[in-house]
C-alpha positions, 0 to 999 in steps of 0.5 A: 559433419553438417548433419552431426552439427545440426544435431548438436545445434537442435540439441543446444536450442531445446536444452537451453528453452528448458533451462530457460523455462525452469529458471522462469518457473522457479522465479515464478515460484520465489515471487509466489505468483504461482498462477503464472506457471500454468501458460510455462506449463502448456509451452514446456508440455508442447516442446516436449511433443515436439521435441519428439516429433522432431527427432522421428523425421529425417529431414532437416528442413522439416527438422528446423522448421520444428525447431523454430516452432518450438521457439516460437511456441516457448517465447509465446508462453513466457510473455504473460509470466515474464510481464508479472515478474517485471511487474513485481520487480516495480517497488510498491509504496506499502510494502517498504515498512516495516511495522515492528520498527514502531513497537513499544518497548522493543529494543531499536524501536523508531517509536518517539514517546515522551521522556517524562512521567505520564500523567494519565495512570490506568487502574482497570483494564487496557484499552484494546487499540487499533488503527491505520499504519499511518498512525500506529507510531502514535498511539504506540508512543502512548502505549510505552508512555501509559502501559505497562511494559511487555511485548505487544505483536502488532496484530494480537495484543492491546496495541494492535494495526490492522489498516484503517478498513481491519480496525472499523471491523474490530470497533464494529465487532466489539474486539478493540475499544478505540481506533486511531484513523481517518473519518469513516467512509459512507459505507462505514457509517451504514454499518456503524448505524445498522449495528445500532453504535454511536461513533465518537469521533475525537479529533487529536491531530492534523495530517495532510494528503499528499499525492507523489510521482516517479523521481524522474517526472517534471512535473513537481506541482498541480492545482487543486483542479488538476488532481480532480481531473486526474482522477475523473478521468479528463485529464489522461497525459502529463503533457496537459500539465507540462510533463512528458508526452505519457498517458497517466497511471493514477493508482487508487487505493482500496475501498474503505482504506483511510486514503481512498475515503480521503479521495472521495471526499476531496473528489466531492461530485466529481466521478472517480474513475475505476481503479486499476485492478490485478489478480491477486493469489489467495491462501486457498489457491484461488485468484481474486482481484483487487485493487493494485497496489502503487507500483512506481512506474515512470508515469504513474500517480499515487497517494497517502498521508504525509506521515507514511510516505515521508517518514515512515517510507522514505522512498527516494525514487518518488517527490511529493507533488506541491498542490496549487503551489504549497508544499506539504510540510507540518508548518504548511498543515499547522497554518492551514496553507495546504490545500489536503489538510484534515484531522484525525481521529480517535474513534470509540463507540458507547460500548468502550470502557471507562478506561478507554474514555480516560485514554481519550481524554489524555490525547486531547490532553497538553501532555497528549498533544506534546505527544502527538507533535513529538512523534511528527505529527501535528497537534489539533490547537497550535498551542501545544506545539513544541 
């Protein structure tokens, strides 16, 4: 009876460590972190050896000593993929827009032109457009006031978003005439001169950068000063600034993105400490690493434009941190009183077509600043203000 039991109980264990194993490897594979399934693997190969080694011995004692190697060995394998999965079920600020909800002339569609005739009529050819996710609202508000009615896929039409670091590329390249971002970085500029281009850099509008925490986190307000310690790497807990005793997760961005160029610049001579870095799986099959995207963990800090993070995400697990006690609000960035307030840009170079020109001179236009309040941003002069 004992030893049937035993049986049972042996045969119990392993089917439910395999079952356990599959269920985690078909998670693995719905996540696409495929990577993850070569320690399963390993643990699942040596279970089944085991498994076999076990039922050749007719001890029992050495029957479940065996079978507790087994769990240990099963257990052991599932921690590093597990831990992944945990992470991946972490909400990441990018990954909650969707970018088609901001295309023109799509039924639907969040975008805010302009009920009225525009006052700029092109004659030639488009101008081929790109920019940060940030601002694409914007110029494909222009584009459904000044173009002409069609489908244009956000990332191969005239009114393209690749992210700021993919639009310097395509005005580097010749592929877009103008791009709606932030300044360029230092290395930017290095290739804009290697190239031999002249960068225009035409303000239209003004944004703040914001920085935000978890919901759940105390602190609802920083200096100026304790931005830059955070990330130099002095200032490492939240208690140093009233809020629990937790080490401080500050995620960066990557190099070359309008927010990371941002930082830098509001670091000034300070240090930036190195970001937090993940594997990430290529198309290929390979591994490479990056820079991780914001994951909303307790203790963590992370950054953007207000525009984004506030209308565009809407995250209600997150609060935006006041910097030296001033909100980051369009009324805060129309009088200057927050602290992070810079401009934005379109940016063409010598080569851009005399319509992309026509295009500028519009933006800075009072139509064009009507347009650039009415879809929620913040025009350059107060004047034009609705």
């Amino acid at each position: 009876m004992n030893s049937a039991l035993g049986i049972i109980t042996y045969f119990l264990v392993i089917w439910g460590l395999v079952i356990g194993g599959l269920y985690t490897a078909f998670l693995l594979l719905m996540s696409g972190n495929t990577e993850w399934l070569l320690p399963l693997g390993v643990g699942v190969v040596l279970i089944g050896v085991l498994f076999v080694q076990l039922y050749h011995r007719k001890s029992i004692r050495n029957k479940k000593k065996t079978t507790s190697a087994l769990a240990l060995i099963f257990v052991a394998s599932l921690i590093y993929p597990m831990y992944h999965l945990y992470l991946d079920s972490i909400p990441t600020v990018s990954a909650e827009v969707d970018i088609y909800h901001y295309m023109p002339f799509e039924e639907d569609s969040q975008v805010k032109s302009l009920s009225e005739e525009a006052t700029l009529t092109l004659t030639g050819e488009l101008p081929r457009l790109d920019g940060a996710t940030a601002l694409y609202p914007l110029y494909a508000a222009a584009a459904e006031m000044i173009y002409p009615e069609n489908y244009y896929d956000p990332y191969s039409s005239e009114v393209m978003v690749n992210t700021t670091p993919d639009a310097y590329s395509n005005l580097f390249e010749g592929r877009v005439d103008a791009i709606f971002v932030a300044g360029p970085s230092e290395g930017q500029l290095k290739t804009a001169k290697a190239k031999g281009l002249e960068l225009t850099m035409t303000p239209i509008g003004k944004e703040a950068f914001v920085f935000f925490v978890h919901a759940n986190n105390p602190v609802t307000e920083v200096t100026f000063k304790d931005i830059q310690g955070i990330y130099s790497g002095e200032v490492t807990q939240w208690s140093e600034l009233g809020g629990e005793d937790e080490e401080i997760r500050a995620f960066q961005r990557p190099e070359d993105s309008g927010s990371q160029t941002t930082l830098l610049k509001i670091m000034g001579d300070a240090p930036v400490m190195e970001a937090p870095v993940e594997n990430i799986e290529t198309g290929m099959g390979g591994i490479i690493e990056e820079v991780s995207e914001y994951r909303n963990h307790k203790n963590a800090i992370g950054y953007t434009f207000r525009f984004y993070g506030q209308e565009m995400v809407r995250n209600n697990q997150i609060n935006y941190l006041s910097i030296d006690g001033v909100e980051p609000t369009r009324e805060t960035i129309r009088d200057g009183s927050y602290p992070l307030t810079s401009e934005f840009f379109i940016i063409t170079t010598q080569n851009s077509s005399e319509e992309t020109r026509q295009l500028v001179e519009w933006f800075a236009s009072e139509q064009g600043q009507r347009l650039v309040e009415h879809a929620g941003y913040v025009p350059v002069e107060e004047s034009f203000g609705e």
